[in-house]
N, C-alpha and C positions, 0 to 999 in steps of 0.2 A: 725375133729376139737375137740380139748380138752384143759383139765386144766392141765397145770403140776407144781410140785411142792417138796420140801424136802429141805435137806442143811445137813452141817456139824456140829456136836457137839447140835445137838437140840434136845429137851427132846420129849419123846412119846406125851405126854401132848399139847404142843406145831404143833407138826406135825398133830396129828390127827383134830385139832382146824385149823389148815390153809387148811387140805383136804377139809373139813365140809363147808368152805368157796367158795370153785369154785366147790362145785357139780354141778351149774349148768350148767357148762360148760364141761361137761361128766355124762350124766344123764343116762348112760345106764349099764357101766360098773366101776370098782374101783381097784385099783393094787396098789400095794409097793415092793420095795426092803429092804431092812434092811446087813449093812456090817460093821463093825466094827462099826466107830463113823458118818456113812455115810447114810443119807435116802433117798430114790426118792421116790415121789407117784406121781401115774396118776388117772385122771377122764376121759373117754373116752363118748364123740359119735362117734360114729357107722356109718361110711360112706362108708368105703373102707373093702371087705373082713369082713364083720359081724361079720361071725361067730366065725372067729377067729382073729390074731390081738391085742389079748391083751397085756397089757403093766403094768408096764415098759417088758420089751423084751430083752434077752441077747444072744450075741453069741460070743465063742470062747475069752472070759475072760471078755467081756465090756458090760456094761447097759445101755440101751437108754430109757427114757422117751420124746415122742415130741408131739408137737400140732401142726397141720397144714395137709396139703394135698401135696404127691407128684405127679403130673400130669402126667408125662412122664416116671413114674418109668417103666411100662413094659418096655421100649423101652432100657432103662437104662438097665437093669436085661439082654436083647438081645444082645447088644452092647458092653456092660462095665463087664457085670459079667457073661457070658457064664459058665465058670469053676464051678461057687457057687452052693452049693445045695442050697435049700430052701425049706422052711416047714410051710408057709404060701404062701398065696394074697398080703399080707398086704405091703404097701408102708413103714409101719414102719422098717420092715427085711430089705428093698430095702436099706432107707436110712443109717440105721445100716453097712450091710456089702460092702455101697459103701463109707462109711468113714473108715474101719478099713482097707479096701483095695486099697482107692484113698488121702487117709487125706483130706487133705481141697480143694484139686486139684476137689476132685468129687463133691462138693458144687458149683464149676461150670455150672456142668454138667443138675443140678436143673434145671427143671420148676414148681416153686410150691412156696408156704405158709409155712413157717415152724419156732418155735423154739424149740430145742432142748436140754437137759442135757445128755450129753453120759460119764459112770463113766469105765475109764479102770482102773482095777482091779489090775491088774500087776503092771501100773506105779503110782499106788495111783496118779489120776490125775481126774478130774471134766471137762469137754469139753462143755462150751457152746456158742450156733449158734444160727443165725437170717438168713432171708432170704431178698434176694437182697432190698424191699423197705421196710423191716419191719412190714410186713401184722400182724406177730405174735409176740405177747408180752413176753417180759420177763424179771422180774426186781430180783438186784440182791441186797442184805445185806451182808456187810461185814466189822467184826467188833475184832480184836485182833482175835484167833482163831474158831468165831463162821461165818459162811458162810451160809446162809439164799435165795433159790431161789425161784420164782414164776412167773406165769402169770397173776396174777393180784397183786396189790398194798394193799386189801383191805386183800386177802392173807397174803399177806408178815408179813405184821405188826400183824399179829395173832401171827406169829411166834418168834417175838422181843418182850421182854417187856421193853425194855429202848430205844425205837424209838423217835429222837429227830426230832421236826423241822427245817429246814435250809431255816431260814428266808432271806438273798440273793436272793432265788430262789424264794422266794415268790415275792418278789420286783420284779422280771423279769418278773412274772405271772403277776403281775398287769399294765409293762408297755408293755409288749407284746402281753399278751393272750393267749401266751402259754410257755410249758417248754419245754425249748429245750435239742436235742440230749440228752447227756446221765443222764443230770440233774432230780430229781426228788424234791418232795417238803421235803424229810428227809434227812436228815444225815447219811453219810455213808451205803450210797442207790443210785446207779445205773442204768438205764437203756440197755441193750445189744442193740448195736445199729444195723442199718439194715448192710447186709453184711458183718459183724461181726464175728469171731470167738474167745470165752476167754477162755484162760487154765490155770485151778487153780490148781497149783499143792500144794497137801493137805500135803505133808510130810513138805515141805519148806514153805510150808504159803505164798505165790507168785502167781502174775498174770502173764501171757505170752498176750499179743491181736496184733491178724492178721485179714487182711479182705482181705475176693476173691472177692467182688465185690464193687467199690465207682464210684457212677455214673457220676463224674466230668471228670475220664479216658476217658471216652467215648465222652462226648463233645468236647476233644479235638481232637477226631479222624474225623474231619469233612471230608466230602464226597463232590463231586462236583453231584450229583446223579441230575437227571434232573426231575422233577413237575410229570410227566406221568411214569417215572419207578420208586420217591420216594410214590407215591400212590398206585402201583402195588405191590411193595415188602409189605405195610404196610396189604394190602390185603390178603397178603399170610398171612404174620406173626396174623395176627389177627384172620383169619380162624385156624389156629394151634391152639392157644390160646384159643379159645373157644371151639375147639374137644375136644381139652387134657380137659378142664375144667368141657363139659359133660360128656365126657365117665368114668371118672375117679371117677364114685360114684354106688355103688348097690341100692341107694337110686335115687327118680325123684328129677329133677334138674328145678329150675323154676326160672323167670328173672323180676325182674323190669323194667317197663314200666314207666320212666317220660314226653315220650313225648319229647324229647332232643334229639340229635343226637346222643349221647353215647349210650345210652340205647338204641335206636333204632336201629342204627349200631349194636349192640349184639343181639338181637332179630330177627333180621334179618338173621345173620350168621348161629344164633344157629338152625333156622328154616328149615336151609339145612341139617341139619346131626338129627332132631328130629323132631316129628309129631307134632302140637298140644302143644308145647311147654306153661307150664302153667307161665300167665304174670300179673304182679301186681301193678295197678295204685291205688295212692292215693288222696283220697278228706279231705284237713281240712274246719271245720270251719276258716274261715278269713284267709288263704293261696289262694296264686295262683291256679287255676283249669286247670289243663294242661292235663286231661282226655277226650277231645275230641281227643286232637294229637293224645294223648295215643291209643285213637280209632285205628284213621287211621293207624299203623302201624299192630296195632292188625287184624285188617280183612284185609287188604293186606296180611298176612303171616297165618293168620288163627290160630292165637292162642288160648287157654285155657284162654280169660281173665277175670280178676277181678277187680273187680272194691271196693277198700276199703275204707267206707266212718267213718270217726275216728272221734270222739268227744273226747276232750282230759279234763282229769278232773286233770288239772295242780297243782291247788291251791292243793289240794291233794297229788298228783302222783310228786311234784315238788321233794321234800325231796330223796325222793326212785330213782330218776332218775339221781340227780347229783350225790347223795353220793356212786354209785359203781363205783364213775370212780376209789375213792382213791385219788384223789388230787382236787383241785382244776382247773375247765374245765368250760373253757369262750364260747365255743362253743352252742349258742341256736339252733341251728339243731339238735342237741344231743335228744330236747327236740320229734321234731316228727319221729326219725332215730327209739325213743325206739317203740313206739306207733307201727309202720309201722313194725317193725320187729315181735312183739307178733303178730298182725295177721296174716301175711304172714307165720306164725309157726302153725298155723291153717292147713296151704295145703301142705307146702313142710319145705324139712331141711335144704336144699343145696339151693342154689339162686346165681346166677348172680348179678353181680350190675356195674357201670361205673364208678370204682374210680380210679385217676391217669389220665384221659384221660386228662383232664384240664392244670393237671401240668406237661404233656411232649408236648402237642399239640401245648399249648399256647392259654386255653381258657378262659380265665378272663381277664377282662377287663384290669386290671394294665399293660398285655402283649402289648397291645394297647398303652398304652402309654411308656412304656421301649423301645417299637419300634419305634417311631415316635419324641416323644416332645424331644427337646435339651434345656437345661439352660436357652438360649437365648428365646425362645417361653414358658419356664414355669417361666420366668422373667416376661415377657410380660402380661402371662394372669395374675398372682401375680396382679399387679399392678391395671388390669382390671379390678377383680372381688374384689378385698379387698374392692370396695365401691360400688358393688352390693348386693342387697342383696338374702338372703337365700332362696331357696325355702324348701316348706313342702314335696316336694317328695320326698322322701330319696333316691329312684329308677333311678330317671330322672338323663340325660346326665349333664343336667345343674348343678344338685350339685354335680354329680361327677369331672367335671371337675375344677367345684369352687374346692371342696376338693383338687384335684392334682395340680393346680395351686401353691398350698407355697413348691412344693415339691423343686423348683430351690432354696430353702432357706434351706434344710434337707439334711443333710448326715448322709449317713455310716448306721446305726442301726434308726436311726428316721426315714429314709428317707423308709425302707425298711416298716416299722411299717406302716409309712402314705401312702403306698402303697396297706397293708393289713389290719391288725384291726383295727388302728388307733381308738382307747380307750381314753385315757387319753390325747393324743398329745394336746400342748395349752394350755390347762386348767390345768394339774399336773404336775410336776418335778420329775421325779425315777432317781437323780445323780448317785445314785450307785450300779447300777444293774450290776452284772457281766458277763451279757451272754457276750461271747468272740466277735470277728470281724464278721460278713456277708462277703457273699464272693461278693456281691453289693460293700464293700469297696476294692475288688481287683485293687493291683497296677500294674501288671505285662501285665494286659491286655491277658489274654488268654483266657478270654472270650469276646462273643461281652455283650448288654444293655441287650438284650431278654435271652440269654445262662443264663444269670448273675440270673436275678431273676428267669428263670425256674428252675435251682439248687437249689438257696435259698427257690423257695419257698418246692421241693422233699423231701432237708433235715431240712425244719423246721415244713411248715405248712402239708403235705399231710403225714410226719413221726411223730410230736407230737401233730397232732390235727386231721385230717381228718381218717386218720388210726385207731386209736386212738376209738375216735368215735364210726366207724362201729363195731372194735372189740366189744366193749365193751354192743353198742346198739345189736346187731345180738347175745351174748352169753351169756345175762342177760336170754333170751328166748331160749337158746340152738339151734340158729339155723347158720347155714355157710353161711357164706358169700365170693364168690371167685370172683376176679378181672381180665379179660382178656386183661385188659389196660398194668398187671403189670407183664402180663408173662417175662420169661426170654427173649423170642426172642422180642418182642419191645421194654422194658427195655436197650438191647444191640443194639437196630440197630436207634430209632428215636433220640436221644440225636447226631449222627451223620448225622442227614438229618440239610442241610443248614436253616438258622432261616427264609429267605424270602419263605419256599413252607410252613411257620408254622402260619407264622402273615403277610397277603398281604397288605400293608396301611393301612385301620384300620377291617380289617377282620382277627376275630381270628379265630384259628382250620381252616385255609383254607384248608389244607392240607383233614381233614379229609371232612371238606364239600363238597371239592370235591369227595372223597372218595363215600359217604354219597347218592350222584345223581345217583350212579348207583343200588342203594337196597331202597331210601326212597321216601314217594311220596314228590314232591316238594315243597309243603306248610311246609315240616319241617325242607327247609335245611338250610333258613337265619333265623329261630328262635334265638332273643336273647339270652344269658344262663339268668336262672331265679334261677333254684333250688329253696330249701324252700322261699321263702320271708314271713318269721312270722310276725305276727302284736306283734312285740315286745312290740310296744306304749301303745297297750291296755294288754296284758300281766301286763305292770312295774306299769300303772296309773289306773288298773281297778281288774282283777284279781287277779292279786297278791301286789296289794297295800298295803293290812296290810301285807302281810306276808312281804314283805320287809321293813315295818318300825318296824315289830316286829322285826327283825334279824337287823337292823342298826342304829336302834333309840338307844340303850341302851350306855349309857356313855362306858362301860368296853367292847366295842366291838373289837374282833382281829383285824380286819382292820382297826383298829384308828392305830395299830403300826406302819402300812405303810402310812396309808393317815390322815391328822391333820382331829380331831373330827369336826371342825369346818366345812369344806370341805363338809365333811358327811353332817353335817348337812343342809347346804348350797342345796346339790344335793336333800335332802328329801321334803325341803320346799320352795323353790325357783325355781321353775321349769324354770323359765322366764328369767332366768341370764343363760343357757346354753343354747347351740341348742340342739334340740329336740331328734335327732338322739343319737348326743353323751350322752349327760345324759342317755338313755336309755339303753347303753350299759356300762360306767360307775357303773350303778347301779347293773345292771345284773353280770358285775365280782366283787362288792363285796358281792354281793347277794349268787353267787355260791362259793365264797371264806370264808363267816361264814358259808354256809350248812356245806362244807369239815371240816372245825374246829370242826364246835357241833357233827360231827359223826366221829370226831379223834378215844375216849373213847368207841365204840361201837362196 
């Protein structure tokens, strides 16, 4: 895992100012190239081949800078490139001379995290790649002839001194909570999206973009695979998944423990191919405590565990924790992702974690209702609960269901929103936000209700927020983060397993809990999904109370552009006029929406 970074037509000045910015996502090593009007630098950890490895890395005319992990490169090297010499370990040489040799056909062939800047020399040409779910970042600038790339945002703009905001996008951020695909919060700024491939060819000042992987293909490849052989295959694939994920580091590999079936499920796997496997649960003040589970899985398998008890000094640590996303990030997990990554950076560099399993499985709750409720029954409860009232559990079935009840009244993009962050919904109006259509407004019918929002949510929420996230939490601290949910072989083979072995009536991830009965003991396998539940309430009303009326109280506040000052004011001092829940997350994305502003200038 590493920083990479450079561009076309930018001053030393400039470059060395954006390296200086992602050291810490390569704290081991540092490299450049320098070619006519053309820079790449990298920041390297240290995972694969130590001792050598370094970057950027050229052979036979072309330069590659990348950040990521390739899992199966031996096998690749056996397979694919028998003929090559080689002069490293290193998975960077692999990926190198299996695109000068396969183009983007060998991008296939991946299992792994990856993005990439590869400069051929010859065709004065810039080649940049993402890997199938976009694990690894990379944002691009581009602007009359200056061409600006990075893996982080906070980079980038180091790089630009006339980096403008693109306020639109801002307005999507306040009605969705996130930014999507390839949108960023600037102007003439980019995202490379997952599966991706862009070729700038620098003589003509042109984009070319192709993708070898879009995971919608695949859904419609459905399979008539029967409950007992689509559990068997998912077995294989995910014991691959997690060998290639250990083997694949000179460094010890260690795994998150929440007590959940994902993680469990990993820990479990990984315990066959490693001793003693080191596992790490977390205890906050005023979160859920799921370190008993965490137990049970741990002394069934006989792990190395940990047990990390975090006291989080927010008021404090608030400022520092949003502002290296680089944008504006609605996500409050974000908040214990960082805390849970510095210590876990303590014992190991490399970690396991369970992301993705959620959004191919079908484990959130919304899957439950896309499977079940029709128009006519979310007419019905509409009706029923509009003159019930609220409860104070934000948790409980009851106001979930209250919440999904207006949804027979939502479409298209609202309907998607009130299924996931549901922010503002009711209470504000964002008329003119331009994220494009969800494919939830698909007319063609080539997906079913479940297909529909497991894609929506791959390429909106688990690509510009959940992703996102971990990148960012796991490399503020230098440590990897690898996902055995998002290997290439489950990536290609569950989006074609039938949507009834993924959500049975209202049981989600059936598939895996079945799965899950033959490695977990049984008190973990109808566990609700819980994840963080933050006590946001005492967070917005206790904690960080001044600090948010210091950041929203002031007349000349940025997000008076998008939301009427009155509004604001309204949400500061009237607590009684909103429900509890919402207000509290209202507040919290303009909360993280002035951090990103006051740290534009820094």
């Amino acid at each position: 895992m590493c920083g990479i970074f450079g561009g076309i037509n930018i001053n030393q000045k400039a470059f060395d100012t954006m390296g200086k910015a992602i050291d810490h996502r390569g704290p081991d090593s540092k490299g450049h190239f320098f070619h006519r009007n053309v820079k790449i630098g990298h920041r390297r950890l240290a995972i694969q081949d130590v001792s050598n490895g370094k970057q950027p890395m050229s052979s036979n005319g072309f330069i590659i800078s990348f950040n990521g992990e390739i899992y199966n490169h031996h096998s690749i090297r056996k397979n694919f490139l028998g003929d090559q010499v080689f002069h490293t370990n290193s998975d960077t040489e692999t990926l190198l001379k299996l695109f000068i040799n396969l183009g983007i056909d060998g991008l296939k062939l991946i299992d792994g995290m990856f993005a990439f800047v590869i400069y051929d020399l010859e065709k004065n040409k810039l080649i940049m790649g993402r890997d199938r779910a976009g694990k690894k970042p990379l944002y691009v600038f581009h602007k009359d002839s200056k061409l600006i790339f990075s893996s982080e945002l906070n980079s980038l703009k180091k790089g630009v001194s006339d980096i403008d905001i693109n306020h639109d996008i801002i307005v999507e951020y306040l009605k969705c909570g996130f930014i999507s695909e390839s949108n960023t919060p600037y102007q003439n700024t980019f995202e490379i999206m997952s599966g991706e491939l862009k070729i700038f060819d620098i003589s003509l000042n042109t984009f070319e973009t192709r993708f070898f992987f879009k995971i919608e293909e695949f859904y419609k490849r459905k399979s008539r695979v029967s409950l007992v052989n689509a559990i068997d295959n998912v077995d294989k694939l995910l014991h691959k998944g997690i060998k290639n994920r250990l083997t694949a580091s000179d460094l010890e590999v260690g795994a998150f423990l929440s007590g959940g079936i994902d993680s469990s499920l990993i820990v479990a796997i990984a315990s066959k191919y490693v001793d003693s496997i080191k596992t790490f649960t977390v205890k906050f003040d005023g979160s859920n405590d799921e370190s008993f589970y965490a137990q049970i899985t741990s002394n069934q398998y006989r792990t190395d565990h940990h047990e990390l008890k975090i006291k989080m000094d927010l008021a404090n640590d608030i400022e520092k924790i949003v502002s290296a996303y680089g944008e504006p990030f609605f996500d409050n997990s974000a908040i214990p992702s960082y805390y849970i990554s510095k210590e876990a950076k303590k014992y190991v560099t490399v970690i396991l974690n369970g992301d993705g399993a959620d959004e191919l499985f079908g484990g959130y709750r919304r899957h439950i209702i896309s499977n079940n409720f029709t128009s006519k029954i979310g007419k019905a409860l509409y009706y029923i609960f509009k003159y019930l009232p609220r409860s104070r559990n934000k948790e409980s079935y009851y106001t979930y269901i209250k919440r999904f009840s207006t949804l027979a009244r939502k479409r298209g993009l609202d309907k998607y929103i009130r299924l996931t962050t549901d922010i503002f919904s009711d209470y504000y109006d964002f008329d003119n936000t331009k994220l494009g259509p969800l494919l939830i407004e698909n007319s063609n019918k080539s997906f079913n209700k479940l297909d529909e929002v497991l894609i929506a949510d791959f390429k909106y929420l688990l690509f510009s927020n959940l992703l996102v996230k971990m990148d960012i939490a796991t490399m503020q601290n230098s440590l990897e983060g690898r996902s055995p949910f998002l290997s290439k072989y489950l990536l290609e083979y569950v989006p074609t397993i039938p949507e009834r072995h993924k959500v049975k009536n209202f049981k989600s991830k059936y598939l895996l809990r079945k799965l899950a009965k033959k490695y977990l003991d049984p008190r973990l396998i109808d566990l609700p999904k819980r994840g963080f539940e933050l006590p946001l309430n005492y967070w917005i009303n206790d904690i960080l109370k001044d600090v948010i009326f210091d950041y929203l109280s002031p007349d000349n506040t940025f997000s008076s552009n998008f939301v009427d000052k009155s509004f604001i004011n309204k949400l500061l001092s009237n607590p009684n006029s909103f429900d509890a829940n919402k207000r509290e997350k209202m507040l919290w994305s303009l909360l993280t929406l002035e951090i990103w502003y006051k740290n534009l200038s820094k």
